[in-house]
KOLGU-4560 file (N, C-alpha, C; in nm, 3 decimals, padded with zeros to 5 digits):
<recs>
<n_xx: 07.838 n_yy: 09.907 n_zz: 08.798 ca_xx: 07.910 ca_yy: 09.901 ca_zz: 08.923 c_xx: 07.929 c_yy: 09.756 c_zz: 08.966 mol: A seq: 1 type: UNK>
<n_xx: 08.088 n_yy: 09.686 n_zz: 09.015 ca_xx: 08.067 ca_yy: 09.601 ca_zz: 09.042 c_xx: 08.058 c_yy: 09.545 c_zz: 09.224 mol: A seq: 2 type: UNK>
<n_xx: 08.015 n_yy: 09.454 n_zz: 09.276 ca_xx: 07.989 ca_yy: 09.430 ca_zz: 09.389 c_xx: 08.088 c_yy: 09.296 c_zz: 09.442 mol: A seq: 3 type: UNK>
<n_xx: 08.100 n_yy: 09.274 n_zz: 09.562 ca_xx: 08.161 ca_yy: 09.189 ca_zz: 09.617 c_xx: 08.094 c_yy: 09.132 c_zz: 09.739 mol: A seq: 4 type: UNK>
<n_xx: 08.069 n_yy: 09.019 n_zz: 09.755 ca_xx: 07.960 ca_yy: 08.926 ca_zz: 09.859 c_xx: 08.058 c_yy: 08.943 c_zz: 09.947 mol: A seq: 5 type: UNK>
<n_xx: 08.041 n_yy: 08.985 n_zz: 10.065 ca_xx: 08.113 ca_yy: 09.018 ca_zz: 10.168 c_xx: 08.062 c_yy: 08.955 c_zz: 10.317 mol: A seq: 6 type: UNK>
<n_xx: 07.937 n_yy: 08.944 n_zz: 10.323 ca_xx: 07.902 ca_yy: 08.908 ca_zz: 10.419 c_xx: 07.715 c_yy: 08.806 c_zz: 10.423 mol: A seq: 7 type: UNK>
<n_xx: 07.661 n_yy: 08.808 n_zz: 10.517 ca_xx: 07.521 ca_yy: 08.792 ca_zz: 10.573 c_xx: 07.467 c_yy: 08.833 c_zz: 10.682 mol: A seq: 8 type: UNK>
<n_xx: 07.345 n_yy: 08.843 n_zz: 10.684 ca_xx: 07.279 ca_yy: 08.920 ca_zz: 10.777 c_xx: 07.268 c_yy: 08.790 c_zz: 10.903 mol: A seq: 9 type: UNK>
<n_xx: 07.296 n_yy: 08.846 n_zz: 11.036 ca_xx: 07.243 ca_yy: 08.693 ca_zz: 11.105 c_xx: 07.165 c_yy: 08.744 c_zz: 11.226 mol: A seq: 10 type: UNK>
<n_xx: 07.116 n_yy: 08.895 n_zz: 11.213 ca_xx: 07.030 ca_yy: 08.937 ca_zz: 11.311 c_xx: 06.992 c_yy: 09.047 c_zz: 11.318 mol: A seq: 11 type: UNK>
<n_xx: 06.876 n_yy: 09.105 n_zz: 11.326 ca_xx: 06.827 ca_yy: 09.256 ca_zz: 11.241 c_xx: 06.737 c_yy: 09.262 c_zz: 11.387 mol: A seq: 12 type: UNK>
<n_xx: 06.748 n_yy: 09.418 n_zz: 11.432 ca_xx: 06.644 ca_yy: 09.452 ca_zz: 11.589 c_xx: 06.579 c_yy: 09.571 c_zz: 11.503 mol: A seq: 13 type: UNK>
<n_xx: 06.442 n_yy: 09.470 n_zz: 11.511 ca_xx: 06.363 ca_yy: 09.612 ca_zz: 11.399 c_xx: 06.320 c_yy: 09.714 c_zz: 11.500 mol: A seq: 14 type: UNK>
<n_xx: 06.332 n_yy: 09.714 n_zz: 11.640 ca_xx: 06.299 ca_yy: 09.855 ca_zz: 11.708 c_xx: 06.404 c_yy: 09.954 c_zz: 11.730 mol: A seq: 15 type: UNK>
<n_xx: 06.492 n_yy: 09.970 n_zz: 11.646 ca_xx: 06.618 ca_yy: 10.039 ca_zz: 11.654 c_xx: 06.659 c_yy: 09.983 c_zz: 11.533 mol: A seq: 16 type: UNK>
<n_xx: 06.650 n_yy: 09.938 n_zz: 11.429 ca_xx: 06.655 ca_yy: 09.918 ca_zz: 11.261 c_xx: 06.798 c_yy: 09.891 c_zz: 11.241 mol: A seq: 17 type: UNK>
<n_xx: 06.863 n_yy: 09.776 n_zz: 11.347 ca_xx: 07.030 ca_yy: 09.797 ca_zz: 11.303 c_xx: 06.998 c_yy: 09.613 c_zz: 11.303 mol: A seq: 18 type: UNK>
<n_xx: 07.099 n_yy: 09.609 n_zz: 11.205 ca_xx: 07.144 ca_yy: 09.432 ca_zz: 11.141 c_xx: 07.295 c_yy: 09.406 c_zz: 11.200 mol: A seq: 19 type: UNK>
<n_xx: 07.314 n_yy: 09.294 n_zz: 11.192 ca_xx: 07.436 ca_yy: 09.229 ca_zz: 11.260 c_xx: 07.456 c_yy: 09.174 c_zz: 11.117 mol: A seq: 20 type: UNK>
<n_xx: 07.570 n_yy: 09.197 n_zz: 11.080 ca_xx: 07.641 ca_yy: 09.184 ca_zz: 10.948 c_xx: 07.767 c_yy: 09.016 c_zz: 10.982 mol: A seq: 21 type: UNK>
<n_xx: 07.766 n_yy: 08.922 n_zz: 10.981 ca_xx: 07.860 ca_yy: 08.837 ca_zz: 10.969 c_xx: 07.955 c_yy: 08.844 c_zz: 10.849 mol: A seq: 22 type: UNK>
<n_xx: 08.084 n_yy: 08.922 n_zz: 10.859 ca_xx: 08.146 ca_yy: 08.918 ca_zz: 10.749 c_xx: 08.258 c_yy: 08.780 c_zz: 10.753 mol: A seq: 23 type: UNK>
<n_xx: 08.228 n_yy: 08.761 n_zz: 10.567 ca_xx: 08.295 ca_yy: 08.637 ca_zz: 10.556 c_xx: 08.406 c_yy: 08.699 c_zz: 10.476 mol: A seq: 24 type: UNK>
<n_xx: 08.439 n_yy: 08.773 n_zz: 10.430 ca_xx: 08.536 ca_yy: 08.818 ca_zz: 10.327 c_xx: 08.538 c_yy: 08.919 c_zz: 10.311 mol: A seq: 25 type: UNK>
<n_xx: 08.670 n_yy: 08.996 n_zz: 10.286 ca_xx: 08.674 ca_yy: 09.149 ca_zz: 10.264 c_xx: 08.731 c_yy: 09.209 c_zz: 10.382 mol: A seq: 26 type: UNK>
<n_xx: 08.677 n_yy: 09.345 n_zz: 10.372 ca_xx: 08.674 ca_yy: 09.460 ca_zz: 10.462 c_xx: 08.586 c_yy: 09.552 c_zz: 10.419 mol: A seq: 27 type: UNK>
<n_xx: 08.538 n_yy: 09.631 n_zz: 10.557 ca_xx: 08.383 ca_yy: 09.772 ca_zz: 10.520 c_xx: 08.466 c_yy: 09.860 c_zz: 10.590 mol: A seq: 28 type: UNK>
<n_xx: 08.458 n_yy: 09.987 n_zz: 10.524 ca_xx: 08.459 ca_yy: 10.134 ca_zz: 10.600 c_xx: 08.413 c_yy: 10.225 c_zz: 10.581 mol: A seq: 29 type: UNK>
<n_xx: 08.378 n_yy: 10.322 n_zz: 10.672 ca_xx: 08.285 ca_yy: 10.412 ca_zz: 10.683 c_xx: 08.310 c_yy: 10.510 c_zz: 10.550 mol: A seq: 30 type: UNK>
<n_xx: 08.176 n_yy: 10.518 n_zz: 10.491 ca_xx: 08.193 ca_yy: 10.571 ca_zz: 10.335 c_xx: 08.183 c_yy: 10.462 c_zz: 10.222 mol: A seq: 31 type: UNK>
<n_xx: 08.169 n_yy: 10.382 n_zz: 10.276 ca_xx: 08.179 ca_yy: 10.235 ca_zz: 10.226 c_xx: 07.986 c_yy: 10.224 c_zz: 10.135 mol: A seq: 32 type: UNK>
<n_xx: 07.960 n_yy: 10.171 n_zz: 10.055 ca_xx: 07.817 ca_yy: 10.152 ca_zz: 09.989 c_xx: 07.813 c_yy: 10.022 c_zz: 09.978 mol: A seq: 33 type: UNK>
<n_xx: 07.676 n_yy: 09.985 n_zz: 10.087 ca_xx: 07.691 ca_yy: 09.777 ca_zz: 10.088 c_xx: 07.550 c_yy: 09.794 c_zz: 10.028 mol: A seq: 34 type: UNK>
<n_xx: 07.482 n_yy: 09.672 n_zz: 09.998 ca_xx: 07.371 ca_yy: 09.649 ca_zz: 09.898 c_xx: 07.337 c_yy: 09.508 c_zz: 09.976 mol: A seq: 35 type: UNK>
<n_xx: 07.211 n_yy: 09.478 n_zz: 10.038 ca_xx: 07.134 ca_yy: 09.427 ca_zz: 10.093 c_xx: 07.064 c_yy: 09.389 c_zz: 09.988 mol: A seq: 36 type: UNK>
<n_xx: 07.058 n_yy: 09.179 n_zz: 09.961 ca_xx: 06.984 ca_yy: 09.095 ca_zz: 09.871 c_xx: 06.968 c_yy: 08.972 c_zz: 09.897 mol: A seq: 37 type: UNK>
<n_xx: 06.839 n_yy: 08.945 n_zz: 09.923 ca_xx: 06.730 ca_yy: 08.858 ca_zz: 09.977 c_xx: 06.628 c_yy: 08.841 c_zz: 09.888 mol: A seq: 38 type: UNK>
<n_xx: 06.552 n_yy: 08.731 n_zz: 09.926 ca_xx: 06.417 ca_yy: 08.713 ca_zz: 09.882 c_xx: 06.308 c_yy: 08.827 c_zz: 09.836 mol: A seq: 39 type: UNK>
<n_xx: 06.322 n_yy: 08.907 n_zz: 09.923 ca_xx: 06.261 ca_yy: 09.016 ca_zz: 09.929 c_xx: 06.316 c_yy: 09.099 c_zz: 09.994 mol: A seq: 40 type: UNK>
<n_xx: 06.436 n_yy: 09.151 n_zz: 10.006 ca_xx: 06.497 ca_yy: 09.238 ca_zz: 10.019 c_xx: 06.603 c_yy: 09.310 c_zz: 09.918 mol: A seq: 41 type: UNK>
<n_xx: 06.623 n_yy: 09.415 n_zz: 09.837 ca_xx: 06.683 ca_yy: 09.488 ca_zz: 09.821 c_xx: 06.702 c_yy: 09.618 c_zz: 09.747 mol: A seq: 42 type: UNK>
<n_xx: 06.828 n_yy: 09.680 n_zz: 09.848 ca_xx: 06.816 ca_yy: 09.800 ca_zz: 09.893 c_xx: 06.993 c_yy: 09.806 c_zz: 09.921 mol: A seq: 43 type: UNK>
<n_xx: 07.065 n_yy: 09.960 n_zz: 09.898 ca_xx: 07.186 ca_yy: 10.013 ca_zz: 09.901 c_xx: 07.138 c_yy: 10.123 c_zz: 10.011 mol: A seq: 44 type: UNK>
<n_xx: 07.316 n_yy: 10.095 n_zz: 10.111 ca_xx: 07.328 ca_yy: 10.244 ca_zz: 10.222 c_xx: 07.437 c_yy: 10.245 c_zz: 10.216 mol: A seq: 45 type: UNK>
<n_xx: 07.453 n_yy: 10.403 n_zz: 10.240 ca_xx: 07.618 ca_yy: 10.411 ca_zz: 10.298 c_xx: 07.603 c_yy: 10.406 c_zz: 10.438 mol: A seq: 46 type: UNK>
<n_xx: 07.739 n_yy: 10.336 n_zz: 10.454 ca_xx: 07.809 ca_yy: 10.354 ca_zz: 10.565 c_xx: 07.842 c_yy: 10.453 c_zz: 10.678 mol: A seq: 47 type: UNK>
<n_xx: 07.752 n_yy: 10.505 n_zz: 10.767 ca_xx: 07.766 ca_yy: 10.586 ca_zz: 10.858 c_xx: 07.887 c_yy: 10.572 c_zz: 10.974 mol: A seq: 48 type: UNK>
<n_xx: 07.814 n_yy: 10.488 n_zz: 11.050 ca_xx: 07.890 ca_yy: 10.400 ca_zz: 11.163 c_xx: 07.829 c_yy: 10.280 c_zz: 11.181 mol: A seq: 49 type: UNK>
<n_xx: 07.921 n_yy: 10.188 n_zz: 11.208 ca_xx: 07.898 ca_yy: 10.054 ca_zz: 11.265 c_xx: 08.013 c_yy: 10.037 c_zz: 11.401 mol: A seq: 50 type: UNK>
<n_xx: 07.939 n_yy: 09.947 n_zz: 11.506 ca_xx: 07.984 ca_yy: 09.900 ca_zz: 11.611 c_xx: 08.005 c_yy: 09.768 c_zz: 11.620 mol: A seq: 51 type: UNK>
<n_xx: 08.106 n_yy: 09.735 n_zz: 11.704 ca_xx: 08.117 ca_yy: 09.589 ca_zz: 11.749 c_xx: 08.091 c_yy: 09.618 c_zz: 11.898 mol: A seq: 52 type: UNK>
<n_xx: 08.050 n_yy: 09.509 n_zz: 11.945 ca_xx: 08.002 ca_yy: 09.510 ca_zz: 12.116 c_xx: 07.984 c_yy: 09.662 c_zz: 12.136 mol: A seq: 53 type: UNK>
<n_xx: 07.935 n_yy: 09.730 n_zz: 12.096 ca_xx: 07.886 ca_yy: 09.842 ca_zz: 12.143 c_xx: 07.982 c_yy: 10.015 c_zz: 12.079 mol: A seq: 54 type: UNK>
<n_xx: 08.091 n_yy: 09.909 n_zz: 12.067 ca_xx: 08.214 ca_yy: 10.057 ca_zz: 12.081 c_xx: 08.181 c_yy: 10.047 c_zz: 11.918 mol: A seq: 55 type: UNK>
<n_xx: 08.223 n_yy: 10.231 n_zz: 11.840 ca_xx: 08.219 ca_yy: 10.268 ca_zz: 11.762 c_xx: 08.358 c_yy: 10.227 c_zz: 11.672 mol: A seq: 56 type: UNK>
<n_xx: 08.336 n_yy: 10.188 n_zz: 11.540 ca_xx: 08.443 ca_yy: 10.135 ca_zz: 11.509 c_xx: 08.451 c_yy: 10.204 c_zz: 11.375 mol: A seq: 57 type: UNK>
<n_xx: 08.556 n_yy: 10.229 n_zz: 11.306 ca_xx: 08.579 ca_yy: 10.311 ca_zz: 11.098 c_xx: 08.581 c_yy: 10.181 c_zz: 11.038 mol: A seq: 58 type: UNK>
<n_xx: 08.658 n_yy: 10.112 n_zz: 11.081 ca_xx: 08.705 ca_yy: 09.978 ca_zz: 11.047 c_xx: 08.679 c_yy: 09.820 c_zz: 11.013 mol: A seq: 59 type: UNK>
<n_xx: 08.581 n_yy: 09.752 n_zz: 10.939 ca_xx: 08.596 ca_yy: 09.586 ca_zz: 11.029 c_xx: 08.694 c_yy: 09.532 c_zz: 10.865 mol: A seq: 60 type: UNK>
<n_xx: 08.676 n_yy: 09.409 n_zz: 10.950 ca_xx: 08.746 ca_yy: 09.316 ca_zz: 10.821 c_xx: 08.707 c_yy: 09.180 c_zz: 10.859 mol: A seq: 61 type: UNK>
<n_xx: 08.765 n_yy: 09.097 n_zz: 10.767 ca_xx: 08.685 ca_yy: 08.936 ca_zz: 10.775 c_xx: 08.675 c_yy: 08.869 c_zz: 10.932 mol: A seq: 62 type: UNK>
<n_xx: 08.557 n_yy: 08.793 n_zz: 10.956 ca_xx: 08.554 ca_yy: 08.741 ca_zz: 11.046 c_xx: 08.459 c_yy: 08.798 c_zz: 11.195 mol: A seq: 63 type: UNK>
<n_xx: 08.485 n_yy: 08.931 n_zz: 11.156 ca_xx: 08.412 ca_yy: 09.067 ca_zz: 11.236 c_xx: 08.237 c_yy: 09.053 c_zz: 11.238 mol: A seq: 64 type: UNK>
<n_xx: 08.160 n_yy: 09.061 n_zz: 11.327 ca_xx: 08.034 ca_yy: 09.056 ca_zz: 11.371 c_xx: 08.010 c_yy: 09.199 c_zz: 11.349 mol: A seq: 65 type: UNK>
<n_xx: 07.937 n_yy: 09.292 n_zz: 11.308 ca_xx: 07.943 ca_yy: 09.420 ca_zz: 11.317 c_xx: 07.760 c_yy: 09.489 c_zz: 11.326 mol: A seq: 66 type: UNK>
<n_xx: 07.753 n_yy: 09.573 n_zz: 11.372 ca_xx: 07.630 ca_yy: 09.620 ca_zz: 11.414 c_xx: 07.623 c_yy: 09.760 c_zz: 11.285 mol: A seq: 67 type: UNK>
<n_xx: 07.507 n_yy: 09.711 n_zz: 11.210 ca_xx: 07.500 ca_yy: 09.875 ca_zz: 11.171 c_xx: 07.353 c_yy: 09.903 c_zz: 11.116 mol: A seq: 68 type: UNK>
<n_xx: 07.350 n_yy: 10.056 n_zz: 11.169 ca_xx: 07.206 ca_yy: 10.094 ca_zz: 11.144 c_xx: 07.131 c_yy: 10.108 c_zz: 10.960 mol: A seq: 69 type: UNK>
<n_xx: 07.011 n_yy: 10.048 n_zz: 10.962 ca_xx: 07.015 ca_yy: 10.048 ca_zz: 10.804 c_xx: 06.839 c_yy: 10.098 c_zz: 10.781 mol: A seq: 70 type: UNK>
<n_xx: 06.793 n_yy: 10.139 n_zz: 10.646 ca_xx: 06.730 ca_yy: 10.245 ca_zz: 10.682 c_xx: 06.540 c_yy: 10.151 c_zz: 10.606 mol: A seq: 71 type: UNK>
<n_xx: 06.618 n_yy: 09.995 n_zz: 10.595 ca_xx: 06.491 ca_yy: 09.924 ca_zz: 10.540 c_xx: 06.559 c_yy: 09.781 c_zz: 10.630 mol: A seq: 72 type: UNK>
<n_xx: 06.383 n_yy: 09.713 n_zz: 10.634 ca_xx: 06.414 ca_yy: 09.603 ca_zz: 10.726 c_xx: 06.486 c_yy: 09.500 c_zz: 10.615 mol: A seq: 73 type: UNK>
<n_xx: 06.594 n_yy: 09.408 n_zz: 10.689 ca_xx: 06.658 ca_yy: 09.296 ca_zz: 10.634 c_xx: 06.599 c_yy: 09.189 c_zz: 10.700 mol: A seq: 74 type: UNK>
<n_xx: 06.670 n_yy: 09.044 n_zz: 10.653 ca_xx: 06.625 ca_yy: 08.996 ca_zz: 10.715 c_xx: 06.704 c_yy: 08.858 c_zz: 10.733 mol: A seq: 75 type: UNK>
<n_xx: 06.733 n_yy: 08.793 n_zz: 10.829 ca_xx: 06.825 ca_yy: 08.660 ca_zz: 10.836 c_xx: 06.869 c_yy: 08.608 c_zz: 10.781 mol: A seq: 76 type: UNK>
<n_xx: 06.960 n_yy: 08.550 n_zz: 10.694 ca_xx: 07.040 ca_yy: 08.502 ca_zz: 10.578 c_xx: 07.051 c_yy: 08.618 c_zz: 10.431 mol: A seq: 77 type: UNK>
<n_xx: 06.993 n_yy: 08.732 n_zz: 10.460 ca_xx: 06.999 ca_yy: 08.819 ca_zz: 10.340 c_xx: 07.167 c_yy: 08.829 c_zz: 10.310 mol: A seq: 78 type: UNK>
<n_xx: 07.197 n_yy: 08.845 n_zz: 10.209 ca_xx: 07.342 ca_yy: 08.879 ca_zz: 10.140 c_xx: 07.405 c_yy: 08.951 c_zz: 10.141 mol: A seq: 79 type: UNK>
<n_xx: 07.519 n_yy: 09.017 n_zz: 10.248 ca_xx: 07.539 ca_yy: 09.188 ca_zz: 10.208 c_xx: 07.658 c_yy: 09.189 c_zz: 10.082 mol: A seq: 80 type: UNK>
<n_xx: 07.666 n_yy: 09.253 n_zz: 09.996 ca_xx: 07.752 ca_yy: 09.294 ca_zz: 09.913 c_xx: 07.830 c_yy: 09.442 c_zz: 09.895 mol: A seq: 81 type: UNK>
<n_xx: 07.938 n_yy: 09.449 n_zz: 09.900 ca_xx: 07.998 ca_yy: 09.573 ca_zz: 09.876 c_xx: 08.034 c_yy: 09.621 c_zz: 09.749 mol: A seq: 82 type: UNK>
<n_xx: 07.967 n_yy: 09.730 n_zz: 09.727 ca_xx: 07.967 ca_yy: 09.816 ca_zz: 09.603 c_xx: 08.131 c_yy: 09.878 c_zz: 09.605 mol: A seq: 83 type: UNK>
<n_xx: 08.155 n_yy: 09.870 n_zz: 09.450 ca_xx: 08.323 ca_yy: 09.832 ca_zz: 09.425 c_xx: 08.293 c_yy: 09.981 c_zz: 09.324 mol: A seq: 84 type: UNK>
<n_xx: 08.365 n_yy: 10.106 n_zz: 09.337 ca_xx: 08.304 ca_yy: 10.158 ca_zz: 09.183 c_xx: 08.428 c_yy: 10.140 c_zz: 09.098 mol: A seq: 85 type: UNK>
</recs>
């Protein structure tokens, strides 16, 4: 399977387990499989929902800050990549 570096992590609230995704490239949508890789992090989820400022969004694309719940801790500069099949 190949992957595409899409983004970084630039803020994870481990009491509610959701990361703030800084995307630099691309686009994510719901159904979408991203892959979390760090030092010591990694780990693949699908795509449920993600939010921006709060509101529920299907959609982001480059440039987009995005909130989404993930089901292992990340952690600040981790790598997100999108799984391409």
């Amino acid at each position: 399977m190949k992957e595409q570096e899409i983004g970084y992590i630039s803020n994870y609230f481990k009491n509610i387990k959701v990361a703030i995704i800084e995307l630099t490239k691309g686009s994510l949508e719901t159904g979408d499989t991203v892959h979390f890789k760090g030092n010591t992090t990694d780990f693949k989820v699908t795509v449920d929902s993600m939010q921006i400022e709060h509101e529920q969004v299907e959609k982001v694309k480059k440039n987009d800050s995005l909130g989404l719940k993930v089901s292992e801790k990340v952690r600040k500069s981790d790598k997100v990549f999108k799984v391409i099949d």
